[in-house]
C-alpha positions as CSV (number, residue, x, y, z in Angstrom):
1,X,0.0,0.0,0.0
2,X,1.2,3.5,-0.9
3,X,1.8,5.5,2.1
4,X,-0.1,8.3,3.2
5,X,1.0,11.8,3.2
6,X,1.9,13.3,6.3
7,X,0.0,17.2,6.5
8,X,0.3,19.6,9.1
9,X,-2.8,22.0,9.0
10,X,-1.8,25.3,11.4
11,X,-4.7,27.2,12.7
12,X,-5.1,29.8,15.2
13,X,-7.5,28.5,17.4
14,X,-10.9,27.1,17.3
15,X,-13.2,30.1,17.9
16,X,-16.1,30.2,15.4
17,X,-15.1,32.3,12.6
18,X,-15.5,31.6,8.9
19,X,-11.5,30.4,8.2
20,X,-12.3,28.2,11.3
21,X,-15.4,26.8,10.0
22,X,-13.7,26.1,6.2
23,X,-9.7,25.1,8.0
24,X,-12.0,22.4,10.3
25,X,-13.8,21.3,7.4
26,X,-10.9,21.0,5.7
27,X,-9.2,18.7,8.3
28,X,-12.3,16.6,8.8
29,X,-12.9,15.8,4.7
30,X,-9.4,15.0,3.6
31,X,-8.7,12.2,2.4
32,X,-7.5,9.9,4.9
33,X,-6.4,7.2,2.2
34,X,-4.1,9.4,0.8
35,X,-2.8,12.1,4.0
36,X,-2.3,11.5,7.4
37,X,-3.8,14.7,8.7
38,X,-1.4,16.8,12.0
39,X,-3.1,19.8,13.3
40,X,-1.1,22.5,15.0
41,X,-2.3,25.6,16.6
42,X,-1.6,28.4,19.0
43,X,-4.3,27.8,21.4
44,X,-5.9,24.5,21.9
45,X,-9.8,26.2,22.9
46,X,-12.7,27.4,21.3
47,X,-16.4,26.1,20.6
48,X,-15.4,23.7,17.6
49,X,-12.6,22.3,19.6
50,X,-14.1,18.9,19.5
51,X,-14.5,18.7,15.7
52,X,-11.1,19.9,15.2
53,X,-9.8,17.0,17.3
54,X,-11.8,14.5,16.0
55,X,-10.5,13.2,13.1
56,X,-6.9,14.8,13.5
57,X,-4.0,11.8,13.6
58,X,-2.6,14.5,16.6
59,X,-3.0,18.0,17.8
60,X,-0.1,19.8,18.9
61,X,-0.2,23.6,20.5
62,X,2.6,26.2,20.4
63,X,1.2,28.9,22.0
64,X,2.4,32.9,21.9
65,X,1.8,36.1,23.2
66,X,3.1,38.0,20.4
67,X,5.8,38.3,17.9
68,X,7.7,40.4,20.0
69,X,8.5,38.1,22.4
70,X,11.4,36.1,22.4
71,X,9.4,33.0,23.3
72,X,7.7,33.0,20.0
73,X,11.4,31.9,18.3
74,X,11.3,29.0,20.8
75,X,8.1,27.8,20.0
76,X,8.9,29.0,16.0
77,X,11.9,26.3,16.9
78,X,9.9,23.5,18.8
79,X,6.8,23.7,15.7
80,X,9.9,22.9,13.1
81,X,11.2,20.2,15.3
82,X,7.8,18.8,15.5
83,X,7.8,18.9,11.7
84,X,10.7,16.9,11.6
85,X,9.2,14.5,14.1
86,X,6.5,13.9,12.3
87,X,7.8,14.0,8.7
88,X,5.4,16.6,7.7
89,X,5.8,17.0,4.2
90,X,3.1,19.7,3.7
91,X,2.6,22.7,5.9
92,X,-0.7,24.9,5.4
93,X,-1.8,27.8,7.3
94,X,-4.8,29.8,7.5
95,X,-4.9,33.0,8.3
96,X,-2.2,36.1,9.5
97,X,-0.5,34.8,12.1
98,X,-0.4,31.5,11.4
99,X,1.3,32.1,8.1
100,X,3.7,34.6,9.8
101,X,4.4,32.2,12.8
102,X,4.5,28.4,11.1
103,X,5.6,28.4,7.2
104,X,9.0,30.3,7.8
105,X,9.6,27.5,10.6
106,X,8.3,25.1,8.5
107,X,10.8,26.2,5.6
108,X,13.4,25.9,8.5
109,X,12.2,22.3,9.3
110,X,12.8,21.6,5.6
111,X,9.4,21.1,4.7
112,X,9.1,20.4,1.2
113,X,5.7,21.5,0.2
114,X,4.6,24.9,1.7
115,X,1.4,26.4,1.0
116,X,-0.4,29.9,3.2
117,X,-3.4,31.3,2.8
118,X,-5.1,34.9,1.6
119,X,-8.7,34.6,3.1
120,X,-9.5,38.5,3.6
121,X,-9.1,41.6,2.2
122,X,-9.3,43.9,5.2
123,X,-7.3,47.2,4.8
124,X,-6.8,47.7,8.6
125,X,-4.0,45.7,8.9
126,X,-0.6,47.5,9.9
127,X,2.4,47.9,7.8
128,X,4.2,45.8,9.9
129,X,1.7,42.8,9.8
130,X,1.6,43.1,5.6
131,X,5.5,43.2,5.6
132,X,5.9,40.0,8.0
133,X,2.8,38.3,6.2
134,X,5.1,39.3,2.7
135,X,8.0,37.7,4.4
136,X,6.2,34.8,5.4
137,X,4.3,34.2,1.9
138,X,8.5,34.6,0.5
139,X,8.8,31.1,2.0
140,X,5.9,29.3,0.6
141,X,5.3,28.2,-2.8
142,X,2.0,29.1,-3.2
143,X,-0.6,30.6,-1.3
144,X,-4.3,29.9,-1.5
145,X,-7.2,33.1,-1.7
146,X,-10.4,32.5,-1.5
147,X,-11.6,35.0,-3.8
148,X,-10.3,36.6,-6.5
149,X,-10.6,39.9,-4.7
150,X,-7.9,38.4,-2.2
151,X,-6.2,37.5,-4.6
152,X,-5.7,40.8,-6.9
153,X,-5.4,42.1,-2.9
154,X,-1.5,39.6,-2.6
155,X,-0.8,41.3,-6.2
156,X,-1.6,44.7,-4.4
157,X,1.0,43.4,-1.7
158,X,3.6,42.6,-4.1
159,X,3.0,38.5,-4.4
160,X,3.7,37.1,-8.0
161,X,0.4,36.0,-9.0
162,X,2.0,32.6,-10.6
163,X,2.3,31.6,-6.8
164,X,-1.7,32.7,-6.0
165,X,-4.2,30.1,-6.3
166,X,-7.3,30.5,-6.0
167,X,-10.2,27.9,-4.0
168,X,-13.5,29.0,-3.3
169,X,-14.8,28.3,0.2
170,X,-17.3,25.6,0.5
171,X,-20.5,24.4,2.1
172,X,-22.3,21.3,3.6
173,X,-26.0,21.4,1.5
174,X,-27.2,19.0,3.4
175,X,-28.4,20.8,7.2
176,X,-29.7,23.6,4.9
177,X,-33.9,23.2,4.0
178,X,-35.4,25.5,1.6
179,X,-39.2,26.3,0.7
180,X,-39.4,26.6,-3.0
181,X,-43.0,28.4,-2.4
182,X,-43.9,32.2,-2.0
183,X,-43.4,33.7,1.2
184,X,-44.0,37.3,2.5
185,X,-40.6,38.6,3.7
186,X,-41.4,39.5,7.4
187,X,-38.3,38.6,9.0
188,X,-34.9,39.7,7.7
189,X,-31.8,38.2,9.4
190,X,-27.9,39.0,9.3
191,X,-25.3,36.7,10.3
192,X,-22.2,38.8,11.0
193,X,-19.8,39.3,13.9
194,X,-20.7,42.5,15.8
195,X,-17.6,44.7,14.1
196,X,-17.3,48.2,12.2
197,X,-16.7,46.0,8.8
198,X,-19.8,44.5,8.7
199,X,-21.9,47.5,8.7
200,X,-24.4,47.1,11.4
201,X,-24.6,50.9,11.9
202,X,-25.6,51.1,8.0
203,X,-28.5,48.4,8.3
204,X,-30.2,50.1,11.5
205,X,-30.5,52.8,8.8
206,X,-31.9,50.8,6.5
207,X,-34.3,49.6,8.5
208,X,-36.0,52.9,9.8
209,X,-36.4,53.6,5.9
210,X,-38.3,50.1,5.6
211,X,-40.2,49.9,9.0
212,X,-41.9,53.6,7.9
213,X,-43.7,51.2,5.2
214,X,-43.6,47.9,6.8
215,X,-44.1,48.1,10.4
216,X,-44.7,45.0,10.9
217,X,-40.6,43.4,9.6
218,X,-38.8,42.5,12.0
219,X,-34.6,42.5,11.9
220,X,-32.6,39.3,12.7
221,X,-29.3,40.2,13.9
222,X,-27.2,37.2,14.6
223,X,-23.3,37.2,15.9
224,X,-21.6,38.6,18.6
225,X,-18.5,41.2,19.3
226,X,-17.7,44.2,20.7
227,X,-20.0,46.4,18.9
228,X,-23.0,45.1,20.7
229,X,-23.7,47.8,23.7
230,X,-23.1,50.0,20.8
231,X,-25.6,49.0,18.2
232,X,-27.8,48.2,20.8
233,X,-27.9,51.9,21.8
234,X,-28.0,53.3,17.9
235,X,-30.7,51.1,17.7
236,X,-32.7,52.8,20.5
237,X,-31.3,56.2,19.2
238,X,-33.3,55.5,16.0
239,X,-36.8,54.2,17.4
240,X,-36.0,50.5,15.7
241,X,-35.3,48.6,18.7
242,X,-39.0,47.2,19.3
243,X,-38.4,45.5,15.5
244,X,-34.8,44.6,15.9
245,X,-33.9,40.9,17.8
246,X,-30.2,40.8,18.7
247,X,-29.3,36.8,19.2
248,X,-25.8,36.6,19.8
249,X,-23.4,34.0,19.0
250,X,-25.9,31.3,17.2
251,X,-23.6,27.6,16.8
252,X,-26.7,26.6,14.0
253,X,-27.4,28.6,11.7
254,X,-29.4,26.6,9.5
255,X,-32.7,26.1,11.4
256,X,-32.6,30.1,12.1
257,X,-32.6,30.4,8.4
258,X,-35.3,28.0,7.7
259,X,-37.3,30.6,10.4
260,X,-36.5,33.9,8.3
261,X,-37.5,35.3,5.1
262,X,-34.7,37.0,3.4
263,X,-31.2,37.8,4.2
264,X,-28.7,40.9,4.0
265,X,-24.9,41.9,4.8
266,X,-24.2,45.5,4.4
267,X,-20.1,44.7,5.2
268,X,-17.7,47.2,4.0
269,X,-15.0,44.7,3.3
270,X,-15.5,41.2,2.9
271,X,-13.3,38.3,1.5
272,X,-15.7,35.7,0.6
273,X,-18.7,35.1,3.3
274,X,-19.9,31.7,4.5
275,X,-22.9,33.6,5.7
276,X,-23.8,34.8,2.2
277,X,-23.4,30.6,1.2
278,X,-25.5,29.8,3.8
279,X,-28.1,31.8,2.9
280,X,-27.9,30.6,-1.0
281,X,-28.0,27.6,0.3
282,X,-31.2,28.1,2.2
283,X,-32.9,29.5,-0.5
284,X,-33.2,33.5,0.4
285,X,-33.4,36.3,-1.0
286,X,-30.3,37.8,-0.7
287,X,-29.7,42.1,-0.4
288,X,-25.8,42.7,0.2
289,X,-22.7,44.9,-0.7
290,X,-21.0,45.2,-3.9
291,X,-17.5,44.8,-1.9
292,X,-14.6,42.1,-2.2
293,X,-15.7,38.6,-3.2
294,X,-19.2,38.9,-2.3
295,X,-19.3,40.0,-6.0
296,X,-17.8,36.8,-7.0
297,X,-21.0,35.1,-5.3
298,X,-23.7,36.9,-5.9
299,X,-24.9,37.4,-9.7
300,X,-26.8,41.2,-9.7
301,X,-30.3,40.6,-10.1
302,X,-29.9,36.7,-10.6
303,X,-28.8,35.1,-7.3
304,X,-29.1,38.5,-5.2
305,X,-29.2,42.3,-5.0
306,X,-25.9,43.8,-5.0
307,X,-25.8,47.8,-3.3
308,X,-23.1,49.8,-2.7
309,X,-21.2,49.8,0.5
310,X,-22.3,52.6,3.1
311,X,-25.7,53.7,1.2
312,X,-28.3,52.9,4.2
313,X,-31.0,54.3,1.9
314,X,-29.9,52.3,-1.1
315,X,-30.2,49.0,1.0
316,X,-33.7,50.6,2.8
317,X,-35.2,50.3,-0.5
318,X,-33.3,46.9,-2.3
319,X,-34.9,45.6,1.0
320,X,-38.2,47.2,0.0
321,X,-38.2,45.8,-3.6
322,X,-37.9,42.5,-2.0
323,X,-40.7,42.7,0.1
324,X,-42.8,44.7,-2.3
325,X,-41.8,42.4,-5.2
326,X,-42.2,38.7,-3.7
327,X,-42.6,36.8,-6.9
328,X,-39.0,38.2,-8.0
329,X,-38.1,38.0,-4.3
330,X,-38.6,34.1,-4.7
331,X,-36.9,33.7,-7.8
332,X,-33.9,35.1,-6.6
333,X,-33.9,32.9,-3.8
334,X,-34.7,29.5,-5.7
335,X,-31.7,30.4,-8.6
336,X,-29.4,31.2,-5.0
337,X,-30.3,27.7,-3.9
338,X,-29.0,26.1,-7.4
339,X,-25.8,28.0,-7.7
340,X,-24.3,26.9,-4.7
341,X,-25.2,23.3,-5.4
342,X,-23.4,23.4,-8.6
343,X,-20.3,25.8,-7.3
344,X,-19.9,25.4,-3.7
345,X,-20.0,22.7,-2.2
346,X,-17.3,21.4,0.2
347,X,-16.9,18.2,-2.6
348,X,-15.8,20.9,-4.8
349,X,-13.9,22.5,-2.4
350,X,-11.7,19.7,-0.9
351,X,-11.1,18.1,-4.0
352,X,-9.2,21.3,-5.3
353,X,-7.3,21.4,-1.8
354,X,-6.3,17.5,-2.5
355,X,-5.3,18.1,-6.2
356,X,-3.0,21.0,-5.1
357,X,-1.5,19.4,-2.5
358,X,-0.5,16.4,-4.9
359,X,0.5,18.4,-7.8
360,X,3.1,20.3,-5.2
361,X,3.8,17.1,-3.9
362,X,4.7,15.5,-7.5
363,X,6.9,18.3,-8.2
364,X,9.5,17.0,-5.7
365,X,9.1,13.8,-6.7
366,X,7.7,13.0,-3.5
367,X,5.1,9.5,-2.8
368,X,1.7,11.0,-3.4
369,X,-1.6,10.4,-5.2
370,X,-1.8,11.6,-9.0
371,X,-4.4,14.1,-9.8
372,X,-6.5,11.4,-11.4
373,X,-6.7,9.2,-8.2
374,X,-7.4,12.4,-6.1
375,X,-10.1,13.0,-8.2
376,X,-11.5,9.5,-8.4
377,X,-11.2,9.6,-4.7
């Protein structure tokens, strides 16, 4: 028998987050015929802890405090030791600081196949994390976006684009119901962490131009973070809080879905969404910004309403047209539902992960599966 492939996959943590929910995924689907799947991390905690773990061969942590501290070049060392230990032979990272902290050390451990990721295109980060992100990506051969707006966003940063690839997130179809038949739109939800870039402040806006109509709607806001106290007074402020439902955190989405009647993300910067899958994939009308690779998803008019970022009465009255408009409304929602069956689902997605990781691995002649056998796989 052909032996598998040792693969470290370096994450952060495992706080809910959308690289969390797509790197766990990712662990969980590969192939375990073909790679024998290591997962490292900083912090060994979080809510999806447990399906981290659960189909990982091990779990090592290497925690830091910072890149400051000298004790991040010991644990830099002791992750490139482990490497060697293990005989990793391919290193990926999601996210800023685990490309920054684990692919140099893996290119240290001699790790011959080294792959980071590009899975947002927030401008907010500091010089200094773009120039030791730049270093990092220096000792990988390719990195993975998963958008082309992340993408042309590592050209921005100086990254040869023959070393981007692109891979679309993915999504699990099946915990997601849909209802095919006409529905009045009386509950609008969000699912968004509770920060500036999502544009909270924007769709509390938004909603006084739609509740002066429609009384009667009533806002969804679903996430957490450390805007809450905030938007929870702006909505007072504007005379919306009776219509607007703050949930927090939710860890299933899905069945709150199935409960609303159309969906919206007014972010200012955004990568590519899960939420904006998830809500394809339960069949809703869709109302969101024309920003970073939610323009990839979303097909103007087809699959969703696309608005520009920051335009509160823009999005008050796509909203409006929705709820006005239900036939169109439904359509929307029904041609949502069969574009992320046939372009995003986690299939899709991990088979493109296991064909690059076996094409690298070819190229240094290394024992791995052909493209063909991935594929058949």
């Amino acid at each position: 028998m052909r032996r598998r492939v040792p693969i470290a996959i370096f994450l952060s943590s495992f706080h809910p987050g959308g690289t969390e929910r797509q790197t766990i995924e990712l662990i969980r689907r590969l192939n375990r015929n073909r790679f024998d799947v290591h997962v490292a991390c900083f912090h060994r905690k979080g809510a999806w802890l447990a399906r981290g773990e659960e189909f990982a061969t091990s779990v090592a942590t290497f925690p830091i405090e910072g890149f400051r501290r000298a004790s991040t070049l010991a644990q830099a060392h002791a992750f490139s030791q482990w490497c060697r230990q293990q005989d990793v032979k391919i290193v990926y990272t999601a996210g800023l600081y685990a490309n920054i902290f684990a692919i140099p050390a893996a290119a240290m451990a001699g790790v011959p196949v080294r792959i980071a990721s590009r899975r947002e295109i927030n401008p907010d980060k500091s010089a200094g994390q773009i120039a030791l992100q730049r270093a990092a990506y220096a000792c990988a051969q390719l990195i993975v976006a998963n958008c082309t707006a992340a993408a042309d966003r590592l050209v921005q940063e100086r990254v040869p684009r023959s070393r981007i690839r692109v891979i679309p997130n993915g999504i699990d179809l099946r915990p997601y119901s849909w209802r095919a038949a006409e529905r009045p739109i009386r509950r609008i939800v969000t699912v968004a962490n509770l920060r500036m870039e999502k544009g909270h402040d924007v769709l509390f806006e938004a909603a006084q131009i739609v509740l002066r109509r429609c009384p009667d709607v009533e806002f969804v806001i679903a996430g957490d973070g450390p805007r809450r106290a905030e938007l929870e007074t702006l909505a007072r402020r504007l005379d919306i809080a009776s219509q607007v439902r703050f949930l927090g955190h939710c860890e299933h989405v899905a069945p709150l879905l199935a409960e609303c009647d159309a969906f919206v993300l007014p972010s200012r910067s955004e990568a590519f969404p899960n939420s904006v899958l998830e809500a394809m994939a339960s069949g809703l009308p869709i109302v969101a910004t024309r920003v970073g690779g939610i323009r990839e998803v979303i097909d103007h008019q087809r699959t969703g309403v696309l608005v520009p970022p920051d335009d509160a009465r823009a999005l008050g009255y796509a909203l409006l047209d929705l709820i006005q408009w239900n036939t169109h409304a439904t359509a929307l929602g029904q041609a949502a539902r069969t574009a992320v069956e046939t372009r995003y689902s986690l299939e899709r997605m991990v088979t493109a992960y296991e064909r690059l990781y076996a094409d690298e691995l070819a190229k240094h002649a290394l024992v791995a599966p052909t493209a063909s056998e991935v594929i058949a796989s």
